[in-house]
Structure formats: C-alpha cells, structure tokens
C-alpha positions as CSV (number, residue, x, y, z in Angstrom):
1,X,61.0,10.4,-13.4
2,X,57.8,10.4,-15.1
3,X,56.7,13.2,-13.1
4,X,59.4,14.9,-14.2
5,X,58.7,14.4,-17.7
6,X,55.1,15.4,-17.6
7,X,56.2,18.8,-16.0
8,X,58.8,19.5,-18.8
9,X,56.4,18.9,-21.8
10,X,53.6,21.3,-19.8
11,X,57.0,23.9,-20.0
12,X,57.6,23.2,-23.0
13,X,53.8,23.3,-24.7
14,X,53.1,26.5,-22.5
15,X,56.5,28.5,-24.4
16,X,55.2,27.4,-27.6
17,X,51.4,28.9,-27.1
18,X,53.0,32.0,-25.8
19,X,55.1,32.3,-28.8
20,X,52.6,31.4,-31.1
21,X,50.7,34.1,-29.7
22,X,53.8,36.4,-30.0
23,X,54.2,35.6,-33.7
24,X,50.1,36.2,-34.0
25,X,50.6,39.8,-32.4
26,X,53.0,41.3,-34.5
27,X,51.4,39.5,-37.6
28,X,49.1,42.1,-36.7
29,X,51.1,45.2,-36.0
30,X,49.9,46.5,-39.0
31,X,45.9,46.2,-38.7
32,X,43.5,48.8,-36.7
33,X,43.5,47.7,-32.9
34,X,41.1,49.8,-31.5
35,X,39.0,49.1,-28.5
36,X,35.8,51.0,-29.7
37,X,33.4,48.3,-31.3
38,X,31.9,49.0,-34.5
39,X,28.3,48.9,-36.0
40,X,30.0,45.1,-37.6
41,X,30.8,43.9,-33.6
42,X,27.7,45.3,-32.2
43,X,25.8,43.4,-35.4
44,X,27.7,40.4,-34.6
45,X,27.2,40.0,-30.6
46,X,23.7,41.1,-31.0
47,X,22.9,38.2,-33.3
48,X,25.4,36.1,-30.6
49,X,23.0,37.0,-28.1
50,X,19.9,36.1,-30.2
51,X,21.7,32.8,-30.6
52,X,22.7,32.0,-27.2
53,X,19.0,32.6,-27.0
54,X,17.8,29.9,-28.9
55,X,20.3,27.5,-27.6
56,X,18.8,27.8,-23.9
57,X,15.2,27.3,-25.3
58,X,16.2,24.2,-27.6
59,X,18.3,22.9,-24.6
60,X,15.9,23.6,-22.2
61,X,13.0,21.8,-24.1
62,X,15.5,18.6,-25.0
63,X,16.1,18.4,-21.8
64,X,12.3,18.2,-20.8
65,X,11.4,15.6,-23.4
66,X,14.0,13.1,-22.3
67,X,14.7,13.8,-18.9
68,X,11.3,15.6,-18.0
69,X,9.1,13.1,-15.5
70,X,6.1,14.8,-15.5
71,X,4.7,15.5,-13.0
72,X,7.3,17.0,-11.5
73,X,6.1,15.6,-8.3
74,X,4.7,11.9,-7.6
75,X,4.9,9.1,-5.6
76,X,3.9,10.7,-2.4
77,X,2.8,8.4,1.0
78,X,1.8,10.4,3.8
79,X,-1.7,12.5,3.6
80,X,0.1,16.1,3.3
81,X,2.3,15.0,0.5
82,X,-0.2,15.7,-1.9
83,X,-0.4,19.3,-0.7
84,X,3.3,19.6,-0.3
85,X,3.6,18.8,-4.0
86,X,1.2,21.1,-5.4
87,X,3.0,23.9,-3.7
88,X,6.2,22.6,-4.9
89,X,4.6,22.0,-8.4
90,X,2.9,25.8,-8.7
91,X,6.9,27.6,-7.6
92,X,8.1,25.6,-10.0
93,X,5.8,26.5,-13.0
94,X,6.2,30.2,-12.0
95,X,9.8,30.2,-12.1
96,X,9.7,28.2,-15.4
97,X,7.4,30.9,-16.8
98,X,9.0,34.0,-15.5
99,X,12.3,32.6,-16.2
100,X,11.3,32.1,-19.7
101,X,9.7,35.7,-20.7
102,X,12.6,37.5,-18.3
103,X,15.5,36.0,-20.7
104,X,13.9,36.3,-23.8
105,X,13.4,40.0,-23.2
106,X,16.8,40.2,-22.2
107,X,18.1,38.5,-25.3
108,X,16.0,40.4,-27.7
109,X,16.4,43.9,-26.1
110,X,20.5,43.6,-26.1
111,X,20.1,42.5,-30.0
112,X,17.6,45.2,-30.7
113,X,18.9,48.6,-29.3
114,X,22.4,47.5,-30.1
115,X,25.0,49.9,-30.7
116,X,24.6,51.9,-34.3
117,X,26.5,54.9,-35.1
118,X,24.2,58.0,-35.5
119,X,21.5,55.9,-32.6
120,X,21.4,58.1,-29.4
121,X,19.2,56.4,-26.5
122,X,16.3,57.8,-24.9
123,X,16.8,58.1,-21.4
124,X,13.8,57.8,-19.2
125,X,15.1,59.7,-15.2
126,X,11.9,57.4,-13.8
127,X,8.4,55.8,-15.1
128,X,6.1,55.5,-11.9
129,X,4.1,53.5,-13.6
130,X,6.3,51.0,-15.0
131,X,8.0,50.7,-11.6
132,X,4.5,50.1,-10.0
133,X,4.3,47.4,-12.5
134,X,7.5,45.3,-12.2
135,X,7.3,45.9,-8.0
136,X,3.1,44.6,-7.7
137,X,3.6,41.8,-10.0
138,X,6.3,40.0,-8.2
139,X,4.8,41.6,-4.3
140,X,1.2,39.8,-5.5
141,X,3.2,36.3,-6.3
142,X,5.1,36.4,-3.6
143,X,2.4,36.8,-1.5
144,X,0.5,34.3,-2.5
145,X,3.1,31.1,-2.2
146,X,4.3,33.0,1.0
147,X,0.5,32.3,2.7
148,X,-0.3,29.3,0.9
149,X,3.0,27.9,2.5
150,X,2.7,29.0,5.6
151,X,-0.8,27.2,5.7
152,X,0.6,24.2,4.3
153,X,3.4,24.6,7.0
154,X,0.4,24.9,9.7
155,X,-1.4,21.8,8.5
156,X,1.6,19.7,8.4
157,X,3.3,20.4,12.1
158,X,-0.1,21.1,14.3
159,X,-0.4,17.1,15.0
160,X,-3.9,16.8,16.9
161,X,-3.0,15.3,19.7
162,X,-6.6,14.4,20.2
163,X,-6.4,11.7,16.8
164,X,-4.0,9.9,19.2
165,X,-0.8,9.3,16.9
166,X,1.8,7.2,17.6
167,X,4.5,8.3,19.6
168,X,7.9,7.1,18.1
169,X,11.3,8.8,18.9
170,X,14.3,9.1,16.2
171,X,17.3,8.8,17.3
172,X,20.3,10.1,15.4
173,X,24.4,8.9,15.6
174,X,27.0,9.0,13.5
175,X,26.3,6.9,11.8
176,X,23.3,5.1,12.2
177,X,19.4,5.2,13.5
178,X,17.2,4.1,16.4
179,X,14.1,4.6,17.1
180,X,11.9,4.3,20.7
181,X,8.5,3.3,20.8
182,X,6.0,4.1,23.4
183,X,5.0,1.0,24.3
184,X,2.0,-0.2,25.5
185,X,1.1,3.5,26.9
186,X,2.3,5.4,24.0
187,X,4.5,7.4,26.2
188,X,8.5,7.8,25.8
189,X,10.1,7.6,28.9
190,X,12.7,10.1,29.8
191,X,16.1,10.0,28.3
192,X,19.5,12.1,28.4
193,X,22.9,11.2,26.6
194,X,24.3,11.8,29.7
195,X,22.3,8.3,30.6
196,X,23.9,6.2,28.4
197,X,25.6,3.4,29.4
198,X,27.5,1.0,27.4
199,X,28.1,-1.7,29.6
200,X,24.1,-2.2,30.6
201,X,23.2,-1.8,26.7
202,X,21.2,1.4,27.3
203,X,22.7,2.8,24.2
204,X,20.0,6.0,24.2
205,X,20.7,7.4,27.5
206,X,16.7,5.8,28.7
207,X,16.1,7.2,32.4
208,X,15.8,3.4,34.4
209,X,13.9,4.6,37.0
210,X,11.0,6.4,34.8
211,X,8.1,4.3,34.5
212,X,7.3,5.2,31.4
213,X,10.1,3.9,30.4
214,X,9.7,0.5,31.1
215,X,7.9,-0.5,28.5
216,X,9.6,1.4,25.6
217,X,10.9,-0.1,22.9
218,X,14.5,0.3,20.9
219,X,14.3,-1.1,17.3
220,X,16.9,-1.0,14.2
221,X,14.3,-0.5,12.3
222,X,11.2,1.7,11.9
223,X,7.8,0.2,11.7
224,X,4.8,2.8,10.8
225,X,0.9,1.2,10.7
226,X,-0.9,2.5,7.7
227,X,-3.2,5.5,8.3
228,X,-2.4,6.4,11.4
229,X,-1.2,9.6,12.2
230,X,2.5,9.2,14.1
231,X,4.4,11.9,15.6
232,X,8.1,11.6,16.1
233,X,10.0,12.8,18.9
234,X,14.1,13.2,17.5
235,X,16.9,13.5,19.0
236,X,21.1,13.6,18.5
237,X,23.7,12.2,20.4
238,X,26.8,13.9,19.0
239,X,26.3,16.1,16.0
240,X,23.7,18.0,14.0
241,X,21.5,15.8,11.8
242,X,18.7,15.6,9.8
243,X,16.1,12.8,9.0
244,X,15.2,12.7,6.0
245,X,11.6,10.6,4.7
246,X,11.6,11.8,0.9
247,X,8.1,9.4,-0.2
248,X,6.7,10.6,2.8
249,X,8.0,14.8,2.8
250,X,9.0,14.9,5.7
251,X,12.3,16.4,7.1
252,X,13.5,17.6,10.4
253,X,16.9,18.3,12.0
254,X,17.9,16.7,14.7
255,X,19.9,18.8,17.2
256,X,21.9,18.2,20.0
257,X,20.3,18.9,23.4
258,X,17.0,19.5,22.2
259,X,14.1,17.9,20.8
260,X,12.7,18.5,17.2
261,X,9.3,17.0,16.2
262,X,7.5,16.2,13.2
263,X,3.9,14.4,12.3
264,X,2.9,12.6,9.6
265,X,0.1,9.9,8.6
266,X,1.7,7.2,6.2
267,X,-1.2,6.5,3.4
268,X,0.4,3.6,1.3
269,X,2.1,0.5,2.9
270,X,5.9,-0.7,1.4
271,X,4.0,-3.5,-0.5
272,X,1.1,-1.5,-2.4
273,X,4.5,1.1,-3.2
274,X,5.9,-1.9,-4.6
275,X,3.1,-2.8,-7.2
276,X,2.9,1.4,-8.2
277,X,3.9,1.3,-12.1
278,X,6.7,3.9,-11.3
279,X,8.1,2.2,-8.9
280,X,8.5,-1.0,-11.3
281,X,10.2,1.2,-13.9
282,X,12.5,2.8,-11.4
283,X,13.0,-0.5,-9.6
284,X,13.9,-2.4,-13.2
285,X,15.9,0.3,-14.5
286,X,18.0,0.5,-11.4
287,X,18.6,-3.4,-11.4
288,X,19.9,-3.3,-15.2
289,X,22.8,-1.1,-14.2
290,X,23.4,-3.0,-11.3
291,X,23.6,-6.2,-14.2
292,X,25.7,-4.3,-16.2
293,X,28.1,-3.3,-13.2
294,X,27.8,-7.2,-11.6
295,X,29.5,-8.5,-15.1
296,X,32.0,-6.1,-14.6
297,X,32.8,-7.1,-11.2
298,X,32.6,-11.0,-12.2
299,X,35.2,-10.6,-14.8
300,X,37.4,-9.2,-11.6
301,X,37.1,-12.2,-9.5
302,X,34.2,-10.1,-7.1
303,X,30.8,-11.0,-6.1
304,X,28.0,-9.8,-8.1
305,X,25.9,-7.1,-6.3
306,X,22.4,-7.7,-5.4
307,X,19.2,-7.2,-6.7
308,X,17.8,-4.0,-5.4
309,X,14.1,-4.3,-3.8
310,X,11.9,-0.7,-3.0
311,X,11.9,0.1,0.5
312,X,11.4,3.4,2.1
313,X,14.2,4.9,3.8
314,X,15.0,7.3,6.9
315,X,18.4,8.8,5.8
316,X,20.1,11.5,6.5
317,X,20.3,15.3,5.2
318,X,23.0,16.7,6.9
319,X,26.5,16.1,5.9
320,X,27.4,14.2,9.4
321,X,31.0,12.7,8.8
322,X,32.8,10.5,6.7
323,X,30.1,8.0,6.9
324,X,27.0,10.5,6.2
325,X,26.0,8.6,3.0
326,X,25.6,5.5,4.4
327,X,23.4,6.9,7.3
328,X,20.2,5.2,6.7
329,X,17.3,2.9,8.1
330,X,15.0,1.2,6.0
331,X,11.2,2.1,7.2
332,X,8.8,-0.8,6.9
333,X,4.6,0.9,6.4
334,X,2.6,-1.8,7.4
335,X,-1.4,-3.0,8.3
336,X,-2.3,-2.6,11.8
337,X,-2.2,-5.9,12.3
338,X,1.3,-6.5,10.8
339,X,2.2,-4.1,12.8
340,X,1.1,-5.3,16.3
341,X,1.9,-8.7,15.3
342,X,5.9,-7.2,14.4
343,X,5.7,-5.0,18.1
344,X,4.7,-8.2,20.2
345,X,8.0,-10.0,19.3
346,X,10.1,-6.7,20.2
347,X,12.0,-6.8,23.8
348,X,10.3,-4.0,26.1
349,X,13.5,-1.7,27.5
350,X,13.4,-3.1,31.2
351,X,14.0,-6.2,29.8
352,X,16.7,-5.4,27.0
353,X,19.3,-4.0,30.2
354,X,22.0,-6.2,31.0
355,X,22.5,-6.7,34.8
C-alpha cells in the first residue's frame, strides 16, 4: 500500500512540473525566442566560464590545504620505494602544472574571443611552428618519464640472484593467502594444483616426492628478515589475483597456471613503522572513529570493536569474488634473528602431511 502511495504522489508531482512548465511557456508566447545568442549571452557565458575558472582553482587549492599530505608519497619500506615515489611524485607535479596552464588558457580564451557582433575571426589553415611547439613539448616529457620508468622498472625486477634472496612463494585463493618457504636450502619444491589433496592436508598441490620439497614450509602468515633482498615466487589456484604490498610498492598478479615473480628488500621492520610519527597520527586517528563507532554499537547491545594496531598487509588487487575485500595476510618485517628464531618453530612440509 505504501508503495502504491509513493508512486501516485511521483504521478501526481511529475503533472504538476509539466504544467507549470506549460503555464511558463505560453507566459512567454509573446517574447523573442530565438536560438541565435546575442552579444548579452556571449557576455554572460564568457564571464560563466571565467567563473567556473576560479571555482576549480579555489577548490583545487582548498582541497590541498586540508586534505593535501605533502609529500604526496611517504612511508615507503623496501629499498626501491624511494625511487618508485620520486617517479610517482615528478607525473604527478607535471600533470598538476600542465593541468593548471591548459585550463586557464582554455577559460580565458573562450571568455576573450567571445562572440561580438561586427568580430570576424582570423583563421590560421596551419602554423608549422606552433604545431612543432605543442607536438616537442609533450614528445620531450613523455620521453623522459617513459626511460626514467623503464629504468626504474629494470632496477626493481632484475633480482641478483647472486645477493642470495630469500626464496618465498605466494600463494593466492579465494579468499585467503599462503605462502611456502624454501627451507633450509632455499629452494621451493615443485608444486601443481593438480597435487592438491585435501585429505593428506597438502592444500598447495606440493610434489611429495621432490626433495626439495621436504623441507618447505606453509605459513598463514608472512615473515620477511630486514634487509635482505627476497624474491617471491606467486601462484593462483582458481582465479586471477593480485598481491598487493602498498608500504613496500610492490604489486604482481597472480595468474592461473603460471608463475609471476617479484623482488624486493624490506628496509624497516613492523616495529620501527610503528614508532614513525605518521604512522602514530594515522594509527590514533583511525582508533577515534573506531571510539566513536564502538559507542554506537554499545548502545545496540554489540561488542565494541577493537583497537586497531599498524601491521603491514599482503591484500589483494583484483576484484576476486564476493569475499575480495577481506582477502588479506598480515606481513610481519623482522631482525634476522627474530626471524630464524620464528622459522625454527614452523613444521617442515614432510612433516605437516597427514598419513
């Protein structure tokens, strides 16, 4: 019934409008109607356009003073991050800058040859020189992120294999992570989805009779030691994927029936991130809403939530499933010693099997 109601009144609103409309149209019968703007519209949209102009610069700098987090790029832990964000940092500025002149000449040109009666344009057939200008400019810029990425792009995926990094595969479900060390010999035994088998626990499809596979190991979660270089192996069991390391810039799809690798060297463990005066801010901020939201959920009879703690993540960029957003494994950068001490109380794979 109420349904019913609310569809009547929308009938009934939408026949007024159109006969107010109808009323305002021969209200006007009598007035000029043409379609040909005069010097008084031309004045007027001219002086909208220099408006309109304004607005986007007084928006645009609002918007930098009280959302701006300058720089635009911080808070990186892997040794290419730094490099990453510079290249990030200089596309940005250039599209700021171009961005900026581009629309104000824009803008200003539409408001200054606007239409005046007795005004005839000047009509140029071509200007070499003005297209040389406006095609070298943007050819030169272009150039120049184009090689300065692809070097960056070099330095980041050529992993020396001779600085020994740490082998560690990542392996991708819906809707969840694992990841497979080395072991002892830093070598991932063979695997194949076709492998896996449920009832003996070897949920990632690891080849039994490898040897190198004996002593791998299958955590929940992913242990890096600080400063050394590790390069991951990854790997998808059902759809395509993506792991996702924002402190760290890394990404890399995972795709079915192949394997995709990426290299990194983590440069800050989880607990000097923790102390970084960002991260407090962030980390306080975020916990005030969660306060805010917890007194809400009191007053409903539900638990409070918890108190959020910085860790880095391994999530996923792909949209996966219904579950994609919850895809995610917490990533624990760590003293070699922490780390070795954490790897000794892991179960080796030959041992995990259940006979």
């Amino acid at each position: 019934m109420t349904a019913l109601l609310t569809i009547l009144v929308l009938v009934f609103v939408a026949i007024a409008i159109w006969q107010m409309v109808k009323i305002f149209d021969l209200s006007q019968a009598g007035n000029s109607n043409s379609q040909v703007a005069t010097d008084k519209d031309n004045t007027i949209n001219g002086y909208l356009n220099m408006g309109f102009l304004a607005f986007i610069y007084i928006i645009t700098i609002w918007s930098m003073v009280n959302y701006g987090d300058l720089p635009l790029m911080s808070n990186s832990a892997s040794a290419h991050g730094p490099q990453l964000d510079n290249l990030m940092i200089i596309s940005m500025v250039l599209i700021f800058i171009v961005q900026t002149i581009t629309q104000f000449l824009l803008h200003y040109f539409a408001f200054k040859y606007k239409g005046e009666k007795g005004k005839k344009a000047l009509f140029y057939a071509d200007n070499n020189t003005l297209e040389f200008i406006w095609t070298i400019i943007p050819v030169i810029v272009l150039a120049g992120l184009i090689i300065y990425g692809l070097f960056t792009w070099s330095a980041i995926m050529n992993v020396n294999e001779d600085d020994d990094p740490l082998i560690v595969e990542l392996y991708a479900q819906q809707f969840n992570w694992k990841a497979r060390y080395g072991g002892a010999d830093n070598t991932l035994g063979k695997a194949n989805v076709r492998l896996i088998d449920i009832d003996r626990a070897n949920i990632l499809g690891v080849d039994e009779s490898d040897p190198n596979a004996q002593d791998d190991v299958i955590a929940t979660e992913l242990h890096l030691p600080v400063g050394r270089p590790v390069l991951f192996k990854m790997r998808s069991q059902d759809v395509l994927h993506s792991a996702y390391m924002p402190h760290f810039r890394a990404q890399m799809n995972c795709v079915p029936g192949m394997t995709t690798q990426f290299g990194f060297t983590p440069t800050v463990t989880t607990v000097d991130m923790r102390q970084n005066p960002d991260i407090i801010d962030k980390i306080a901020n975020i916990n005030r809403i969660r306060a805010k939201k917890s007194e809400k959920l009191i007053i409903k009879g539900e638990e409070a939530l918890e108190r959020y703690e910085f860790d880095y993540l391994l999530l996923c960029n792909k949209i996966c499933g219904k579950s994609h957003y919850n895809m995610q494994m917490k990533i624990v950068v760590e003293t070699q010693e922490e780390y070795d001490a954490w790897m000794d109380e892991q179960k080796v794979f030959k041992n995990s099997l259940i006979n």
